[in-house]
C-alpha positions in Angstrom: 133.3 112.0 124.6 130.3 111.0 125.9 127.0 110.3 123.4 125.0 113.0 124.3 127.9 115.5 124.6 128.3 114.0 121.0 124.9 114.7 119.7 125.0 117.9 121.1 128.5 118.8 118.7 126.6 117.2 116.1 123.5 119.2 116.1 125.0 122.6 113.9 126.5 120.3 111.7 125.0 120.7 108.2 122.9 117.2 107.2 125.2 117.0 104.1 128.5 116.6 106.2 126.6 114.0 108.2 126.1 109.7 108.2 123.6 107.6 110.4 124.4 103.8 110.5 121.7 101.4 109.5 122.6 98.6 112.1 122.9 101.1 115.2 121.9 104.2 114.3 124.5 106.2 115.4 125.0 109.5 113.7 128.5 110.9 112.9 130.4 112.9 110.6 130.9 111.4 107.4 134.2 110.9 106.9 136.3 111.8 103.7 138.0 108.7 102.0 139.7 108.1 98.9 139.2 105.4 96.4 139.5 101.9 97.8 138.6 102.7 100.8 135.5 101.7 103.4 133.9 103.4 106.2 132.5 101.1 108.8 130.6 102.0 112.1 132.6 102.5 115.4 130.0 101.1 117.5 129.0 98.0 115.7 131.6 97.8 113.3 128.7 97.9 110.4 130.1 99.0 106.8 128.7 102.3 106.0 130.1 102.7 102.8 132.8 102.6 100.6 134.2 104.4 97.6 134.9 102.1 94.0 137.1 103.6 91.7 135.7 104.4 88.0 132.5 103.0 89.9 130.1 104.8 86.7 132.5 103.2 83.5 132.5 100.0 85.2 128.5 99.9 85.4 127.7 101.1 82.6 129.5 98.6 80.8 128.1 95.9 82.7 124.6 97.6 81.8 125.1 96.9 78.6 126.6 93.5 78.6 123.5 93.0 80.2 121.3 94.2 77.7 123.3 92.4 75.1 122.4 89.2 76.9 118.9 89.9 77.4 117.5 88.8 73.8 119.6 86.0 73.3 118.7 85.0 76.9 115.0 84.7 76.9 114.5 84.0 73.4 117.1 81.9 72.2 116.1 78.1 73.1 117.7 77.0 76.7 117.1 73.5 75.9 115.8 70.9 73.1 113.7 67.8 74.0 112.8 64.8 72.0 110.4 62.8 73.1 108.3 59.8 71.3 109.8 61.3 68.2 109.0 64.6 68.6 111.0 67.5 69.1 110.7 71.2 70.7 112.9 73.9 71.5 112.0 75.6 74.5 112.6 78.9 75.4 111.7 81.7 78.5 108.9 83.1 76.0 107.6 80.4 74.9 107.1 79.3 78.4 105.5 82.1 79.2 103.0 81.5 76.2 102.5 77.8 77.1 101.4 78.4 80.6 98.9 81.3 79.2 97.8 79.1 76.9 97.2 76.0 79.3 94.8 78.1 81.0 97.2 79.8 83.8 97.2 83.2 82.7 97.8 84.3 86.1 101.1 82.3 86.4 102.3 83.0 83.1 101.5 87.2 83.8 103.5 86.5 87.3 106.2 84.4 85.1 106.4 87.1 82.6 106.9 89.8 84.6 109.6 88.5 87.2 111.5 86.8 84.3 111.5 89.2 81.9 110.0 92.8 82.1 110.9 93.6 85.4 114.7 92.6 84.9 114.6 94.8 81.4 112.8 97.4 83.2 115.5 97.5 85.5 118.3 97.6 83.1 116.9 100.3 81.7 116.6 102.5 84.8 120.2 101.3 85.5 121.2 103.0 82.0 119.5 106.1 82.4 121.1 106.8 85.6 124.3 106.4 85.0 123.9 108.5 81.3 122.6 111.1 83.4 125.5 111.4 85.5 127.8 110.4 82.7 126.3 113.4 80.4 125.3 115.5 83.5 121.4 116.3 82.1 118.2 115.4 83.5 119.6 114.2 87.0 115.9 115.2 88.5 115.0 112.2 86.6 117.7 110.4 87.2 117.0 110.5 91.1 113.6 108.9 90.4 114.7 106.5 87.8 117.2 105.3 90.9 114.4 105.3 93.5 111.8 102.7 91.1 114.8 100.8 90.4 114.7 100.6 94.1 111.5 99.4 94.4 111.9 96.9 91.7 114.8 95.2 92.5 112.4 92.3 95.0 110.2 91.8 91.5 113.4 90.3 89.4 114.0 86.7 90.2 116.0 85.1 87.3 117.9 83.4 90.3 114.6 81.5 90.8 113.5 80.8 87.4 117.0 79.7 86.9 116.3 77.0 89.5 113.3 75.9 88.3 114.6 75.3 84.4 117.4 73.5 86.3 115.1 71.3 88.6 113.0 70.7 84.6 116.5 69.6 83.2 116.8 66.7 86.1 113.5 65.6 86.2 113.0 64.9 82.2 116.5 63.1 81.7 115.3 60.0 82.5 112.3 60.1 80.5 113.5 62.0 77.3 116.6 62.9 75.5 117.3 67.0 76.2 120.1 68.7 74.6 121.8 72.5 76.0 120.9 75.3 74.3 122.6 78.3 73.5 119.8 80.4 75.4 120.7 79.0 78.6 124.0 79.5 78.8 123.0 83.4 78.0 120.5 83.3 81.2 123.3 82.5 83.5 125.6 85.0 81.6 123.0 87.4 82.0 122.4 86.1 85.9 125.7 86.7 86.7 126.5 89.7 84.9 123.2 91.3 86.8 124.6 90.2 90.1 128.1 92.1 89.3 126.5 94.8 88.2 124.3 94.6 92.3 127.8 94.7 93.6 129.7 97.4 91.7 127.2 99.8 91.3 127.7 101.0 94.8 124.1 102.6 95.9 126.1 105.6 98.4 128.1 106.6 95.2 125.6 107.0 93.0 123.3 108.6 95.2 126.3 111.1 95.5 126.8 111.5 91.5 123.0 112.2 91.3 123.5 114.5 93.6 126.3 116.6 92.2 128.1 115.7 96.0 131.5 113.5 94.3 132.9 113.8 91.0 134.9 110.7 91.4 132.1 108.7 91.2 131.8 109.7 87.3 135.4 108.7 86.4 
């Protein structure tokens, strides 16, 4: 069928039953699919979407793995260091508090709040959203919890802070003795449990369950 002939078919279709992909835009019918499945673009060959089974139970327990991780994470020490005799256990707060107390309260404020509030902040969203769809209340604010969380997701950077206490690590070993800490092996629990949760928490789904549009998505 030719594209306009296409568009033309398309244009009494209700905006509910229909999909535009983000590579192309070309605008279909969305298809229906069962768990497991994908949708990709017959143009460009783009994925669309795709449907996870028990999508919300999985989250929501990798939310709060998270969350169990975030304490222990930033203020448990990631590493000891003895130098000249001395001793001191760093951790991601008291980082934070030595670079506002060196005089670079601008760095630490930038430090503090991709390291540590923004990542919490976005747990939390994550957690309300998926209560709301799990108890079926306050979905209103569940739709905006899901659209800051949106908005915040450029501000956490634990990825790069990771690299930095790793780039510390190298450079100090040949000039004092360091030991692991617990703490850091909780930051790259908690890294990798937040980039799980990025993958299973499939955006179309739960934009769906918000939307009262797919039961499936809350099983």
């Amino acid at each position: 069928m030719p594209e306009s002939a296409a568009q033309q078919s398309l244009a009494d279709v209700p905006l509910t039953e229909l999909v535009a992909c983000h590579e192309c835009d070309l605008l279909m019918r969305r298809p229906v699919i069962a768990d497991g499945e994908r949708v990709e673009c017959p143009r460009c060959g783009y994925e669309l979407y795709n449907h996870r089974p028990q999508v919300i139970r999985r989250s929501l327990a990798l939310v709060l793995a998270a969350l169990f991780l975030y304490i222990p994470a930033n203020f448990q020490p990631i590493m000891q260091m003895t130098m000249l005799g001395q001793t001191s256990h760093d951790t991601v707060w008291s980082g934070v508090l030595g670079l506002y107390d060196s005089g670079m309260q601008s760095i630490a404020v930038v430090v503090f709040l991709c390291s540590m509030a923004v990542p919490l902040l976005k747990l939390l969203c994550q957690l309300l959203v998926l209560l709301s769809i799990c108890l079926k209340v306050g979905r209103g604010y569940g739709l905006l919890l899901y659209r800051i969380y949106h908005h915040m997701r450029e501000w956490g950077m634990l990825e790069v802070y990771l690299i930095g206490i790793l780039v510390s690590i190298v450079k100090l070993a040949d000039i004092a003795e360091l030991s692991i800490g617990f703490g850091l092996f909780c930051f790259i629990a908690l890294l990798l449990v937040q980039v799980w949760l990025e993958v299973t928490m499939s955006p179309h789904q739960i934009w769906e369950a918000l939307a009262g549009e797919d039961v499936r998505a809350r099983h």
